[in-house]
N, C-alpha and C positions, 0 to 999 in steps of 0.2 A: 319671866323673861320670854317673848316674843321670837321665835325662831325667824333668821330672815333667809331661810332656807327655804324656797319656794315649793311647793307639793308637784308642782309641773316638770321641774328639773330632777325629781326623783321619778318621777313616772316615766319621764321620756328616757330616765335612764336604765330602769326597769325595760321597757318597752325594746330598746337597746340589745339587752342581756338575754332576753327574751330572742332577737333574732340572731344574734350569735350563736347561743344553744342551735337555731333551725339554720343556718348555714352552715354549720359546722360539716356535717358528713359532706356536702358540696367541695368545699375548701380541702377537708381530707383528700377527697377524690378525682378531683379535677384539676387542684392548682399543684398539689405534692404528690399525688401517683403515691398515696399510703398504704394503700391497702394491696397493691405489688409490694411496696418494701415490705412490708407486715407478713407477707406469705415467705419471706425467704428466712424466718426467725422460726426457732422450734416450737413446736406446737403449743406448749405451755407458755411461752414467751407470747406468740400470736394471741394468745385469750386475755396474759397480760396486759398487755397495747390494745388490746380493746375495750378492756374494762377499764383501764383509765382512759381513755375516748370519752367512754359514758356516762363516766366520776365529772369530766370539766363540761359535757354537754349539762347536765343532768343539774348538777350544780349553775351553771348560767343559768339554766331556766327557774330554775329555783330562787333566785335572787334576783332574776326578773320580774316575779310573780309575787314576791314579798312585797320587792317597791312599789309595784301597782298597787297592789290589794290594801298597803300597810304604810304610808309614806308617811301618816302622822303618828304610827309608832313606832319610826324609825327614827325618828326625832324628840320624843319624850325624855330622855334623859335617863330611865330605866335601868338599874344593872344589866337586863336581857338585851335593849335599843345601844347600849357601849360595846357589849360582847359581838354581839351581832355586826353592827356597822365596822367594829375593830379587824373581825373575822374578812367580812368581804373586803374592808380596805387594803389589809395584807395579801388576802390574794390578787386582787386588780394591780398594788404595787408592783406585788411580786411579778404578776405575767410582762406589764411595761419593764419593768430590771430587765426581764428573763428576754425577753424582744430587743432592747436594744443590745441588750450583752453578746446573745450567742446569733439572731438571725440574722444579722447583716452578713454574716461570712457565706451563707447557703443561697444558691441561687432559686430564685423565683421566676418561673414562666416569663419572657418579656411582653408579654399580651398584653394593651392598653387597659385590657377593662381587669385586669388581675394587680397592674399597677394603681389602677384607680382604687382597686378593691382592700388593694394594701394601704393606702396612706387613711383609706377611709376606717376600716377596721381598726385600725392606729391609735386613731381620731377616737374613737369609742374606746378603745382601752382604757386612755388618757383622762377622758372623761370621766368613766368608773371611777378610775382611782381617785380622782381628783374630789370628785360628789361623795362617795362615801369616807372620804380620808376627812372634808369638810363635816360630815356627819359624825363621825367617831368625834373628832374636836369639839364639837357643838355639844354632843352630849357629854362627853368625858367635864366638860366646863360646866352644866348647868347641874352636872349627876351631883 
């Protein structure tokens, strides 16, 4: 069976993943003033909140660089290509839940280019999930 899952729509969404991870400390510190919030937590709390920082940067890039480097075995059908694609689907799901759910109530800088920044970052959340939730499906059916 013929994947009609294109190797370009995984790359660009690799490539994606990829700049998220490199905007991230940006967005941290420019649009939410985190790393003020962050200093007002105790010490141990502070290294906490930073180490998950670098669990979801750390992890974006990582699943950016998989679908570049790996996009035809992320569609084989594999035990390893279901677990895999299952894993990033759930997270990408999860962050789009996790965004519509809780960040509409917090205010966001009203700067045009932080609004643009939002619908566009959005935009590739949606995306993620969408491409690897398609991936997990593709292979869970041929596996």
């Amino acid at each position: 069976m013929k994947t009609l899952i294109p190797n370009w729509l995984i790359i660009i969404g690799g490539c994606g993943q990829i700049f998220t991870a490199l905007i991230y400390p940006y967005i941290r510190h420019n649009v939410f003033d985190w790393y003020n919030d962050v200093k007002q937590l105790k010490p141990l709390n502070q290294e906490i909140a930073k180490t998950y920082g670098r669990y979801i940067q750390g992890l974006n890039f990582s699943f950016g660089l998989i679908a570049i480097l790996l996009p035809n075995d992320l569609k084989n059908g594999t035990h390893l290509a279901v677990a895999l694609t299952g894993l990033i689907a759930v997270y990408w799901v999860g962050k789009v839940a996790t965004q519509i759910a809780y960040y509409p109530i917090y205010q966001i800088p009203k700067k045009l280019t932080f609004k643009i920044g939002g619908y566009f970052m959005n935009f590739l959340f949606v995306l993620f999930a969408v491409v690897y939730t398609w991936l997990f499906i593709y292979n869970f059916i041929i596996h």
